[in-house]
C-alpha positions as a Markdown table, in Angstrom:
| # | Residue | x | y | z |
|---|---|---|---|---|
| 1 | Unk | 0.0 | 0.0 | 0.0 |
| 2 | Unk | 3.0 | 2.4 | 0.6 |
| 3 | Unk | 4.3 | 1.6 | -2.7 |
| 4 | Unk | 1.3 | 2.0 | -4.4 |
| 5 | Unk | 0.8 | 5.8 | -2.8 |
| 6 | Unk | 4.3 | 6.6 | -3.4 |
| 7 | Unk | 3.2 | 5.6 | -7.3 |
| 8 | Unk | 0.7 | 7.7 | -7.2 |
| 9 | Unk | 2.4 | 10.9 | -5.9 |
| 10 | Unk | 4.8 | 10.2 | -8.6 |
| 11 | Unk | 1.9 | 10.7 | -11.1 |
| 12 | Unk | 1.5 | 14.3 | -9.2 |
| 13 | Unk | 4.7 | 15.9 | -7.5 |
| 14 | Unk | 2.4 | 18.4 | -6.3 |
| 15 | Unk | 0.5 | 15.9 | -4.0 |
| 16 | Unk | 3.4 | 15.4 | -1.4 |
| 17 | Unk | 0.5 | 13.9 | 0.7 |
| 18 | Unk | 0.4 | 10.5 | -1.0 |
| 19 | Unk | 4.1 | 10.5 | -0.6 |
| 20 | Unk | 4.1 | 11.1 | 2.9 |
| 21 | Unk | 1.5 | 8.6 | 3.8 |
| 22 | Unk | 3.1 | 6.2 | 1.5 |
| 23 | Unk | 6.5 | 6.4 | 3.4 |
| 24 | Unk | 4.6 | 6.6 | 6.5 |
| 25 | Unk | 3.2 | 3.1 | 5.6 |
| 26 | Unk | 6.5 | 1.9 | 4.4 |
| 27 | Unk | 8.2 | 3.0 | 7.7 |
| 28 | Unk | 5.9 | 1.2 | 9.5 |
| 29 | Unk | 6.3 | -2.4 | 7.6 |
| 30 | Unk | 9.8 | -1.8 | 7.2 |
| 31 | Unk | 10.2 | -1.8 | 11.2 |
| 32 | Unk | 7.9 | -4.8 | 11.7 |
| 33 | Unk | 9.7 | -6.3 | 9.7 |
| 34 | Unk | 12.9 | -6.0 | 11.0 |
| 35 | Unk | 11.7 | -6.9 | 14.5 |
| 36 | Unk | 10.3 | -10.0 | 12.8 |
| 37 | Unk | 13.7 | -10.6 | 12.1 |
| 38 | Unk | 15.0 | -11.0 | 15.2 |
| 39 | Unk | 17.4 | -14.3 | 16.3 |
| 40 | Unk | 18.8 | -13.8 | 12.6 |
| 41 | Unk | 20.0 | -10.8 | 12.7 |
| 42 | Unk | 21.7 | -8.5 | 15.4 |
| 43 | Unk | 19.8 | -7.2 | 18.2 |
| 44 | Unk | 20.6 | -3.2 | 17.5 |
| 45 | Unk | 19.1 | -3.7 | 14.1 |
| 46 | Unk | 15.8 | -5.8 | 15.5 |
| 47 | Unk | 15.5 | -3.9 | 18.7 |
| 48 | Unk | 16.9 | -0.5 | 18.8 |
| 49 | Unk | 16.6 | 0.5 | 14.8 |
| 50 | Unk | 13.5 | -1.4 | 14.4 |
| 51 | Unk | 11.4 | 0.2 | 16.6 |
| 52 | Unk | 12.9 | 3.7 | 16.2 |
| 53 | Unk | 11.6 | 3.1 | 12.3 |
| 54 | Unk | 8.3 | 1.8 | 13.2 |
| 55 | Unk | 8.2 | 4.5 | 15.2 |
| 56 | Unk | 9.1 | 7.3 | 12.5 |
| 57 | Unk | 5.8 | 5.9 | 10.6 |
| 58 | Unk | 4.4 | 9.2 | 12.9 |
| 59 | Unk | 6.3 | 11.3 | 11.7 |
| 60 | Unk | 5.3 | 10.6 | 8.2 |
| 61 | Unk | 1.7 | 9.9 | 8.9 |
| 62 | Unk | 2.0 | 13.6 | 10.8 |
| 63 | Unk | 3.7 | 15.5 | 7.8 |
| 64 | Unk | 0.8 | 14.1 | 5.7 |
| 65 | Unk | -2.2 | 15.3 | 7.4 |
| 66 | Unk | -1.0 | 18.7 | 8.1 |
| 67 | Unk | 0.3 | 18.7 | 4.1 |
| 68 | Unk | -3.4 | 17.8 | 3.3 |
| 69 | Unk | -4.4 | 20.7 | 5.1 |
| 70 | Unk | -1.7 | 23.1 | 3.0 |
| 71 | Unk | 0.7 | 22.9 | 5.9 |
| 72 | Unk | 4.5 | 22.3 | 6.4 |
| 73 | Unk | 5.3 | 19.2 | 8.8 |
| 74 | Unk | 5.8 | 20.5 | 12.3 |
| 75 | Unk | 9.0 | 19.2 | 13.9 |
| 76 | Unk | 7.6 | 17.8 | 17.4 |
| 77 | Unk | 6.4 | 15.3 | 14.9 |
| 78 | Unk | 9.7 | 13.4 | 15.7 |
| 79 | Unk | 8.6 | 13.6 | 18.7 |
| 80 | Unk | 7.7 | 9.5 | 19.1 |
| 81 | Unk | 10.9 | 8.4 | 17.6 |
| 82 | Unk | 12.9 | 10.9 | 19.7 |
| 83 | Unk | 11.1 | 9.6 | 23.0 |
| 84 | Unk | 12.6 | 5.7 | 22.1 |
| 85 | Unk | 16.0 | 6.7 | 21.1 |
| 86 | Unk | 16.3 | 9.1 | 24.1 |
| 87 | Unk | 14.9 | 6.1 | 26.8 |
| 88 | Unk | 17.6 | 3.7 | 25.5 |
| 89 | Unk | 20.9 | 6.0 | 25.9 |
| 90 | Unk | 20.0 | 4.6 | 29.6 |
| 91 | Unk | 21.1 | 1.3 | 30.2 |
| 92 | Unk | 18.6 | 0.4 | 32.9 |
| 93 | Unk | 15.8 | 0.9 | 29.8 |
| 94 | Unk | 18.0 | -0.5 | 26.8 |
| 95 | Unk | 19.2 | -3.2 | 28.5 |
| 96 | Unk | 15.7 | -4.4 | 30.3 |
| 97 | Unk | 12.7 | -6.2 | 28.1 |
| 98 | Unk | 10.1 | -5.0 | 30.3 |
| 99 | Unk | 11.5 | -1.7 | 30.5 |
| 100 | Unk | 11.9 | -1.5 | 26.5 |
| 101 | Unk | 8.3 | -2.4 | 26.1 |
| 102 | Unk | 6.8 | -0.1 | 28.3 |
| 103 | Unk | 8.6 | 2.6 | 26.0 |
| 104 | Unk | 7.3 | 1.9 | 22.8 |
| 105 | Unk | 4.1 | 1.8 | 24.2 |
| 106 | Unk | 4.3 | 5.0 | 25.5 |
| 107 | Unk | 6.1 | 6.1 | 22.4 |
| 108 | Unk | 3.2 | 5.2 | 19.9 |
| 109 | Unk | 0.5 | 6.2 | 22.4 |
| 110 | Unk | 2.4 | 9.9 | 22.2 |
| 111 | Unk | 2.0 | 9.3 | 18.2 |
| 112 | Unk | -1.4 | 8.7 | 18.3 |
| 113 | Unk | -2.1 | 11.4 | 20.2 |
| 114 | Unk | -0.3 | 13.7 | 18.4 |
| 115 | Unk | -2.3 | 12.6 | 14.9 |
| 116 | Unk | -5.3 | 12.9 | 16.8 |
| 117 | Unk | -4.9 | 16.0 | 17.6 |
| 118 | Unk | -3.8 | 17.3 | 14.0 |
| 119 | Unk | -6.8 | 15.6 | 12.5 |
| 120 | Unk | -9.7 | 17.2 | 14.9 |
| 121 | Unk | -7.6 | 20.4 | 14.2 |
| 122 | Unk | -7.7 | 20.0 | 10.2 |
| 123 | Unk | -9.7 | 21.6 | 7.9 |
| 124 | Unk | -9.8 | 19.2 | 5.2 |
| 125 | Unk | -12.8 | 16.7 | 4.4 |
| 126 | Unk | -16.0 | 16.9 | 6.7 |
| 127 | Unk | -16.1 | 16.9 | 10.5 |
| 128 | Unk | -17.6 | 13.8 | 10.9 |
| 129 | Unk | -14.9 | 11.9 | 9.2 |
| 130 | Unk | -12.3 | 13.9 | 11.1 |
| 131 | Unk | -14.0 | 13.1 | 14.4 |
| 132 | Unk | -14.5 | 9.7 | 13.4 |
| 133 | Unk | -11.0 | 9.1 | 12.7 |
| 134 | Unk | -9.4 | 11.4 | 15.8 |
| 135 | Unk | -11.8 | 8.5 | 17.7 |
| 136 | Unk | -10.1 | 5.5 | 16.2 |
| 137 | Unk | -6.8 | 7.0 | 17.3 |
| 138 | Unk | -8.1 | 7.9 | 21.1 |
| 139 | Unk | -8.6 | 4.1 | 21.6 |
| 140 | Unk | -5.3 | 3.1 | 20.0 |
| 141 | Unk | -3.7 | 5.8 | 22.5 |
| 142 | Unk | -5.5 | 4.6 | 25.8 |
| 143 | Unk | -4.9 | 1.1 | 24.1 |
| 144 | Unk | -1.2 | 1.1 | 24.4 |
| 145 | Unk | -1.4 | 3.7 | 27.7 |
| 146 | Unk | -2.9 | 0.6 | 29.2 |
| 147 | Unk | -0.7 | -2.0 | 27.9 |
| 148 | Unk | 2.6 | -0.2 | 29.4 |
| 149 | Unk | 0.9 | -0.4 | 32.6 |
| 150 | Unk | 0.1 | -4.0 | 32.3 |
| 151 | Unk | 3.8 | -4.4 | 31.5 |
| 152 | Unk | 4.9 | -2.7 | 34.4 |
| 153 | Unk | 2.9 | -4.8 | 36.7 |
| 154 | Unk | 4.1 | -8.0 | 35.1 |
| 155 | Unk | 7.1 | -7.4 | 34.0 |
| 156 | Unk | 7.7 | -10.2 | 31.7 |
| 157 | Unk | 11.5 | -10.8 | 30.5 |
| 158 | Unk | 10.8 | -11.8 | 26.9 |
| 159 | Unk | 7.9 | -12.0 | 24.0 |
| 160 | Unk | 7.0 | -15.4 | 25.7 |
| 161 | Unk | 6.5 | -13.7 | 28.8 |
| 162 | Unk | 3.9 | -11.5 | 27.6 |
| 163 | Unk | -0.1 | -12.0 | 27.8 |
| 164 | Unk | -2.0 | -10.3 | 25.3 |
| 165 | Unk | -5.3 | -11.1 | 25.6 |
| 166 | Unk | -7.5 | -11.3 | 22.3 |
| 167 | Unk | -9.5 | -8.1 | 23.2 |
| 168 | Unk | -6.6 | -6.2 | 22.6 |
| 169 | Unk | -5.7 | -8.3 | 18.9 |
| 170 | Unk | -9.2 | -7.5 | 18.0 |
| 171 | Unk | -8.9 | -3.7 | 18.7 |
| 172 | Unk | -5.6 | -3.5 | 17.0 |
| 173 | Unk | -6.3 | -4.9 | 14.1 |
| 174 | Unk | -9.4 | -3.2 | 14.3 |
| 175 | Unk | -8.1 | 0.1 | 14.5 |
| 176 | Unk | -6.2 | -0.2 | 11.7 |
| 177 | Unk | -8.0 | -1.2 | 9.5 |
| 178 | Unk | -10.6 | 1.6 | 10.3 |
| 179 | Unk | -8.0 | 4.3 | 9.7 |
| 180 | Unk | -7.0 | 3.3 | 6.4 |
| 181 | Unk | -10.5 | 2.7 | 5.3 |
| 182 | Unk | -11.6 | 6.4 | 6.7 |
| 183 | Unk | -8.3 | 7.7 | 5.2 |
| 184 | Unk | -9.1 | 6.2 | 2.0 |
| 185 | Unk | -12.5 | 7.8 | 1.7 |
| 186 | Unk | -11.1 | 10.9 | 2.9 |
| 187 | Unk | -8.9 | 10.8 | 0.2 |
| 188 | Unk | -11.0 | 10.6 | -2.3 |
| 189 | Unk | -13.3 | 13.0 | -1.3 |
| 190 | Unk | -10.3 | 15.2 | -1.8 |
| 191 | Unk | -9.6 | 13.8 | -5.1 |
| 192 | Unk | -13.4 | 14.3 | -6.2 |
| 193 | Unk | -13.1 | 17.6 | -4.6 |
| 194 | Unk | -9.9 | 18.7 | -6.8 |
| 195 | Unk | -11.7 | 17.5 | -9.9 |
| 196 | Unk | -14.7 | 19.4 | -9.6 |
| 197 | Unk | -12.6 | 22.6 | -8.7 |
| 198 | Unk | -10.7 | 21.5 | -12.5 |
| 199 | Unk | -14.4 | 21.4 | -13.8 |
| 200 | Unk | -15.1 | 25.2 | -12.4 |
| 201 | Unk | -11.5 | 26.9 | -13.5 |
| 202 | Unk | -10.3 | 28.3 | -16.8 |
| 203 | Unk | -6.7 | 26.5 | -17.1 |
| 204 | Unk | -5.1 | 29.3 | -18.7 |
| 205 | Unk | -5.6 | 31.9 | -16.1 |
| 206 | Unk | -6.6 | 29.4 | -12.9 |
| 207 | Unk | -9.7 | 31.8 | -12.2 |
| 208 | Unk | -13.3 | 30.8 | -12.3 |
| 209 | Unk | -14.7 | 29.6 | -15.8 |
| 210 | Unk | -18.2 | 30.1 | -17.1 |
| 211 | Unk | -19.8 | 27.4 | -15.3 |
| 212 | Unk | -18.0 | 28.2 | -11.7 |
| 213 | Unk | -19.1 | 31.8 | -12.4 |
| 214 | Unk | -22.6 | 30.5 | -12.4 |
| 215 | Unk | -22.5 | 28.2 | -9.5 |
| 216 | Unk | -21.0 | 31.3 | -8.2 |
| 217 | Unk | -23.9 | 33.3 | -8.5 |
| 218 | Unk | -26.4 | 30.8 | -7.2 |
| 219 | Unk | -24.8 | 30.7 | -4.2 |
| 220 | Unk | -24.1 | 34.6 | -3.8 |
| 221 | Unk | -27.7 | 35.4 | -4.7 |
| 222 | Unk | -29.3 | 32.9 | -2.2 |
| 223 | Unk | -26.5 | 34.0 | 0.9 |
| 224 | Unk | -28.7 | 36.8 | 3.0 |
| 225 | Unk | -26.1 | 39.8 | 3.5 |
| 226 | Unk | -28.5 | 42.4 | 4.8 |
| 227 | Unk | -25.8 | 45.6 | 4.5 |
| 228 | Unk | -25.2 | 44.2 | 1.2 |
| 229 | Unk | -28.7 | 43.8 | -0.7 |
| 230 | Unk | -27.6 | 44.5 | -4.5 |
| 231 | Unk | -26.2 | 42.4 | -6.8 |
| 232 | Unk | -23.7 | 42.9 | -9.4 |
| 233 | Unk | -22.6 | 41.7 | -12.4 |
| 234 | Unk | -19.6 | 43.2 | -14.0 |
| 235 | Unk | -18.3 | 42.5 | -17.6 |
| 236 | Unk | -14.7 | 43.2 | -19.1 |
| 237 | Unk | -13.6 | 43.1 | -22.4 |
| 238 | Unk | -10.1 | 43.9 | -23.2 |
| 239 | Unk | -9.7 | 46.6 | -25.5 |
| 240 | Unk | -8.5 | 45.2 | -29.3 |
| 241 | Unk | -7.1 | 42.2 | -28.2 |
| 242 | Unk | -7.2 | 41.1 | -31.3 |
| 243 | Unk | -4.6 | 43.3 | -32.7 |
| 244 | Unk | -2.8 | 42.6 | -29.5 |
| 245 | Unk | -2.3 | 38.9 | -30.7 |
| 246 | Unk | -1.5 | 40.4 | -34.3 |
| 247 | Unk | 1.1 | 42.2 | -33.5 |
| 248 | Unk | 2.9 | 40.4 | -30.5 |
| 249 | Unk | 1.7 | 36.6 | -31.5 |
| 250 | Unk | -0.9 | 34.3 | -29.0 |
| 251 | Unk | 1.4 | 33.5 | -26.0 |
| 252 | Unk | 1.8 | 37.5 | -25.4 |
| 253 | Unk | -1.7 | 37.9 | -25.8 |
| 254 | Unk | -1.8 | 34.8 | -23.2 |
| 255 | Unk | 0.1 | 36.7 | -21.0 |
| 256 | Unk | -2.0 | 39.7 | -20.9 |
| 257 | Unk | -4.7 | 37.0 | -20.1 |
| 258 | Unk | -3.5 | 36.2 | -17.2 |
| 259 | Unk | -2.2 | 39.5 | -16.1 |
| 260 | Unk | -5.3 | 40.9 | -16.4 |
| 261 | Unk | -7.3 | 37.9 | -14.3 |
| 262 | Unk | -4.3 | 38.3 | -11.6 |
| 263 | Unk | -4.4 | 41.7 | -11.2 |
| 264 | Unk | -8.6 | 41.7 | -11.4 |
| 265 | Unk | -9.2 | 39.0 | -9.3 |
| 266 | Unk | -6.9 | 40.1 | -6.4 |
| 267 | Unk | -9.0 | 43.3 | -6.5 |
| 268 | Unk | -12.2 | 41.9 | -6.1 |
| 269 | Unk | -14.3 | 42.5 | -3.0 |
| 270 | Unk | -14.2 | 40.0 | -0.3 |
| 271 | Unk | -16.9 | 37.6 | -0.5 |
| 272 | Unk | -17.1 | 38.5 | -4.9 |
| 273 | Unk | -16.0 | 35.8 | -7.5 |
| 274 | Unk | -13.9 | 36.7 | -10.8 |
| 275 | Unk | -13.8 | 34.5 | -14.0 |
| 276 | Unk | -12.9 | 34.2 | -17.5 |
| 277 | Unk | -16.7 | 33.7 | -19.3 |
| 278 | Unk | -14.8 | 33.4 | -22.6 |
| 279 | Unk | -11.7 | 34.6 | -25.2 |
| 280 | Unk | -10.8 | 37.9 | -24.1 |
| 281 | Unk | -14.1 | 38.3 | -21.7 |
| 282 | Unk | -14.0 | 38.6 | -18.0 |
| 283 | Unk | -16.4 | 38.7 | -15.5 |
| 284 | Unk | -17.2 | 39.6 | -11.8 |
| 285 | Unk | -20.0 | 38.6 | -9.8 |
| 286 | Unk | -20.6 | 40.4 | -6.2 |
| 287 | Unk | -23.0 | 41.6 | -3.1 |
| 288 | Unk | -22.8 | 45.5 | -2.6 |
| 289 | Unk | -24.4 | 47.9 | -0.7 |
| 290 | Unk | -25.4 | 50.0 | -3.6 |
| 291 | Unk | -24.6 | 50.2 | -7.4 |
| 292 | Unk | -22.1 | 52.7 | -7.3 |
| 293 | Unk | -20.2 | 50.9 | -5.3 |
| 294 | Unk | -20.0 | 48.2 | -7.8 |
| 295 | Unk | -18.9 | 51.1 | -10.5 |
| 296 | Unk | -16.1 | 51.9 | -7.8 |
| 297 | Unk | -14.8 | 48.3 | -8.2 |
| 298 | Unk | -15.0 | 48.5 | -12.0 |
| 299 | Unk | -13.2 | 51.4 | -12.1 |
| 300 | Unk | -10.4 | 50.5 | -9.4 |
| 301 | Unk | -9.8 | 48.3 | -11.8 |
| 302 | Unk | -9.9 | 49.6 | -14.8 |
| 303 | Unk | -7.4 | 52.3 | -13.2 |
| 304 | Unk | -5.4 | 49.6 | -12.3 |
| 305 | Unk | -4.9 | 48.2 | -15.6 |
| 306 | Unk | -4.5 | 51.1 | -17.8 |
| 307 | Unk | -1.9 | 52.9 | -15.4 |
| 308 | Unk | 0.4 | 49.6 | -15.8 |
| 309 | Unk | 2.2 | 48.2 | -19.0 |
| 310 | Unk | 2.0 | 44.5 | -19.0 |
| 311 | Unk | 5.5 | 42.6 | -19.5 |
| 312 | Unk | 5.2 | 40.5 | -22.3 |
| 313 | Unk | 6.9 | 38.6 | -25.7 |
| 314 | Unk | 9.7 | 41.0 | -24.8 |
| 315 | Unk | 8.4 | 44.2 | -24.4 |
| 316 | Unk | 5.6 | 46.2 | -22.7 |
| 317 | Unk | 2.2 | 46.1 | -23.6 |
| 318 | Unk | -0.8 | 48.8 | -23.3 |
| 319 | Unk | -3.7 | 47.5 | -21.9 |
| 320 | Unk | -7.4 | 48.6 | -21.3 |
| 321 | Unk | -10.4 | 47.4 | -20.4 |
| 322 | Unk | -14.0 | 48.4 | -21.3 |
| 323 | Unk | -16.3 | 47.6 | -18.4 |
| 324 | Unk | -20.0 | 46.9 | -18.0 |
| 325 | Unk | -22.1 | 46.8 | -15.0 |
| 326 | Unk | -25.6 | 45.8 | -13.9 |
| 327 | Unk | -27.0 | 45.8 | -10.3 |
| 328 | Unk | -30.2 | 44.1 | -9.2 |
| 329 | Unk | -31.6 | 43.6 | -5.5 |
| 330 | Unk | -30.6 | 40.6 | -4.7 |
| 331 | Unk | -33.8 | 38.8 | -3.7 |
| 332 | Unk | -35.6 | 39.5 | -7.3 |
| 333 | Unk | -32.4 | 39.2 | -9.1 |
| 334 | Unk | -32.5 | 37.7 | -12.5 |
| 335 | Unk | -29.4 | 36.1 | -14.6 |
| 336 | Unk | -30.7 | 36.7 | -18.2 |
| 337 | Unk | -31.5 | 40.6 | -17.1 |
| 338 | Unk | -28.4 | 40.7 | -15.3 |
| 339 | Unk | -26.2 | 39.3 | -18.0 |
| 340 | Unk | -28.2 | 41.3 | -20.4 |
| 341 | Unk | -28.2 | 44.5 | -18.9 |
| 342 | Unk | -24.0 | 44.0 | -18.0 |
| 343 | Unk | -23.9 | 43.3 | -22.2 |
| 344 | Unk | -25.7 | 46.6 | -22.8 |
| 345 | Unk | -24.0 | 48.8 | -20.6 |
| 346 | Unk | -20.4 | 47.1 | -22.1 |
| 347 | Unk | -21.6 | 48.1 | -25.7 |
| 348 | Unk | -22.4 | 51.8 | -23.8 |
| 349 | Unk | -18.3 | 51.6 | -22.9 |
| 350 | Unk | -17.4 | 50.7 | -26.0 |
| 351 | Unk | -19.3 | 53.1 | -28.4 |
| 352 | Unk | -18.0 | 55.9 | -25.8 |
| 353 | Unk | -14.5 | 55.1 | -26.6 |
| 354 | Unk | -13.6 | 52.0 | -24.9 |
| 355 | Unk | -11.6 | 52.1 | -21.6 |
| 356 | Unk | -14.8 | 53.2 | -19.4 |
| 357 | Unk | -17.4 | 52.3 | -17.2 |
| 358 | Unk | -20.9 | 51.5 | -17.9 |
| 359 | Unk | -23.5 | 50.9 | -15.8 |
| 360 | Unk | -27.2 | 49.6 | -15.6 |
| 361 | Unk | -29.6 | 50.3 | -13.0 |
| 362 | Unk | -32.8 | 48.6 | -14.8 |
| 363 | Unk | -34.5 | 51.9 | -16.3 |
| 364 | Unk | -31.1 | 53.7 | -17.5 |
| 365 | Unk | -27.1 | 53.0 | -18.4 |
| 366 | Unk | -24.9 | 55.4 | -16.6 |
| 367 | Unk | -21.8 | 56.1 | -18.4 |
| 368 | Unk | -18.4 | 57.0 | -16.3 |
| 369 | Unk | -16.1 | 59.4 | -18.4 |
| 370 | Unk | -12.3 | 58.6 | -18.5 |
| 371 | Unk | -11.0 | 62.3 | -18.5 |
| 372 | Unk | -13.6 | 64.0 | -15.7 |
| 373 | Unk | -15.2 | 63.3 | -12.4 |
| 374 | Unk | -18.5 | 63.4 | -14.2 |
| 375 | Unk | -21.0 | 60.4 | -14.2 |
| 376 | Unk | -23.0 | 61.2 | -17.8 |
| 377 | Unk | -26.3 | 59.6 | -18.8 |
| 378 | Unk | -28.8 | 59.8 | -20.9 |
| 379 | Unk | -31.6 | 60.6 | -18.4 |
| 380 | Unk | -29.2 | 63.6 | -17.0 |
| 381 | Unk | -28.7 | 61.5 | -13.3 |
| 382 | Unk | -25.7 | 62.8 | -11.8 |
| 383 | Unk | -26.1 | 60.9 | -8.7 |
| 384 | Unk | -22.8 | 59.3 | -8.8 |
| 385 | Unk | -21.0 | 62.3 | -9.6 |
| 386 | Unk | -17.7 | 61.9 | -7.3 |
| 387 | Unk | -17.4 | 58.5 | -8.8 |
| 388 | Unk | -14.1 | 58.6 | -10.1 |
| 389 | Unk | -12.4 | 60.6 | -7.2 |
| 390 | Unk | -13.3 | 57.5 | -5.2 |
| 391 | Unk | -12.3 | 55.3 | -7.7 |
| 392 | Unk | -8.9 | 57.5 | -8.1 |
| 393 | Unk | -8.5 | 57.3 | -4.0 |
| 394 | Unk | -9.3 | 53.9 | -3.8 |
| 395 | Unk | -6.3 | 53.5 | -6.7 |
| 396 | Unk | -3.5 | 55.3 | -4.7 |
| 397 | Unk | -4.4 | 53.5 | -1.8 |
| 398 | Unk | -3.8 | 50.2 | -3.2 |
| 399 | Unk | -0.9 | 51.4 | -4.8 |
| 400 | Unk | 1.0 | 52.1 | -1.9 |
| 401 | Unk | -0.3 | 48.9 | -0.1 |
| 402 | Unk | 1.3 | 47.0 | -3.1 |
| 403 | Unk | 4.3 | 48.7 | -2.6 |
């Protein structure tokens, strides 16, 4: 089993879990093995360097559920192997059966303990299998907590001297079993997990694709947010991107791709989405307080863009973006008008001059120029009329925070 996980984390470097749990389980039946060995070959190796590798399992097993959680291994992981190779620099422990025993039981009760702990502590699969498997581990640690004491008490002089009763076979075997079946599932869940996040993300730029943009939106228009009742939709279209792959060939206009969903996406409100609906067309979905202050966003970015050149096929490259924006409440909020009304307001942008904002409010598409503070529409609605001084204050201010 250790062999085949290693195999599999050799079919993804990235998943260092499955190599951890594979050398984990490799530790452990290397050990076992050696102490199987003993009479043939010399004690140190079948007694002292058997049980300190059986005992390193923990270590591995450790590393791996805290790398399933995104985590580094801690180092009081060693902390089971350290215990046994500390208690045998005294010869009263190394040199006594009884003695010996009694410390790899409390060695391997400490490493169940300690993966115990890391799993209830985890925040990968669900709770119940985390619980579950913490549990499994609880009885394996007062298993062997009870054992040492046993051996104390009787303090037998050799394997033939100790009484293990079948009760404690059962749970052993038990146990194990258990936690590699819960692992397993576990594991796949995380697997199935990974492969519906694949399903939801554009694989050039690693943000949200059409369809996770529209799981997106069920779940941000159904989430009650009651200082946040309006919901947005914003569109981007990069500005003759076309020509942009013309003139500096497709991987610079690949790189503007993902420039653009980088520096969009980190930009985004928390609790707001960012995707890639398609070629050169973005979009955001988000809960605001009011539809300027989905505007502000769009134009925080579009600031954003258009002040930077974007490093690409050996050169710099001009970018801009031509924005459009449509707000609903969020309890009445529609897809088709949202989408619809975002697609109107873009073509707004765009037959303005491109490298604006547009937005629509349901009855009217209010039109943010590039070169004044003034919000223009049709319907003479100035309401948002400081727009683009917030816009331009809410531009420094990131500025110097990226700095």
């Amino acid at each position: 089993m250790g062999a085949l996980l290693v195999a599999v984390w050799l079919h993804g470097l990235k998943d260092r879990h499955f190599l951890l749990f594979g050398l984990g389980l490799i530790s452990h039946a290397s050990g076992l093995a050696l102490v199987g060995a003993r009479g043939t070959i010399p004690d140190f190796l079948s007694i002292q360097i058997a049980n300190a590798v059986t005992l390193t399992a923990f270590a591995f097993l450790i590393g791996a559920l805290r790398r399933f959680d995104g985590k580094t291994t801690p180092p009081w992981a060693v902390l089971p192997p350290l215990l046994w190779i500390i208690g045998n620099l005294f010869p009263f422990i190394r040199e006594d059966f009884s003695h010996r025993l009694m410390l790899y039981s409390v060695s391997a009760a400490l490493g169940f303990a300690l993966m115990s702990v890391v799993i209830v502590r985890g925040g990968t699969s669900s709770r119940r299998y985390r619980f579950m498997l913490s549990g499994v581990w609880a009885i394996h640690v007062m298993s062997n907590l009870l054992f040492a004491v046993r051996t104390w008490r009787q303090d037998p002089q050799d394997f033939q001297d100790v009484n293990v009763n079948g009760f404690v076979i059962v749970i052993g075997i038990a146990g194990f079993v258990s936690a590699i079946v819960i692992l397993a599932k576990m594991l796949i869940d995380r697997s199935e997990e990974r492969l519906r996040e694949l399903v939801r993300t554009d694989p050039l730029t690693s943000v949200y694709n059409r369809r996770g943009l529209l799981e997106a939106y069920e779940r941000l228009r159904s989430v009650p947010v009651r200082e946040r009742p309006v919901l947005a939709v914003i569109v981007f279209d990069l500005d003759h991107f076309k020509q942009i792959n013309d003139t500096h060939g497709h991987q610079a206009g690949d790189a503007v791709l993902v420039e653009f969903a980088r520096r969009a996406a980190s930009l985004i409100p928390e609790g707001g989405v960012f995707g890639r609906s398609g070629g050169e067309e973005f979009a955001a979905i988000l809960r605001v307080g009011e539809p300027r202050h989905a505007a502000l966003v769009g134009e925080t970015i579009r600031q954003s863009l258009a002040a930077t050149h974007i490093a690409a096929a050996s050169t710099e490259i001009e970018v801009t973006t031509s924005i459009g924006i449509a707000t609903m409440p969020a309890g009445g909020a529609d897809l088709d008008r949202l989408l619809s009304g975002a697609d109107r307001a873009l073509y707004v942008a765009k037959d303005r001059g491109r490298n604006r904002c547009a937005v629509w409010t349901g009855d009217k598409i209010l039109s943010v120029h590039t070169d004044t503070a003034d919000l223009i529409d049709d319907h003479t609605d100035r309401q948002v009329a400081a727009l683009r001084m917030l816009a331009k204050a809410a531009s420094d201010e990131h500025d110097v925070l990226g700095s």
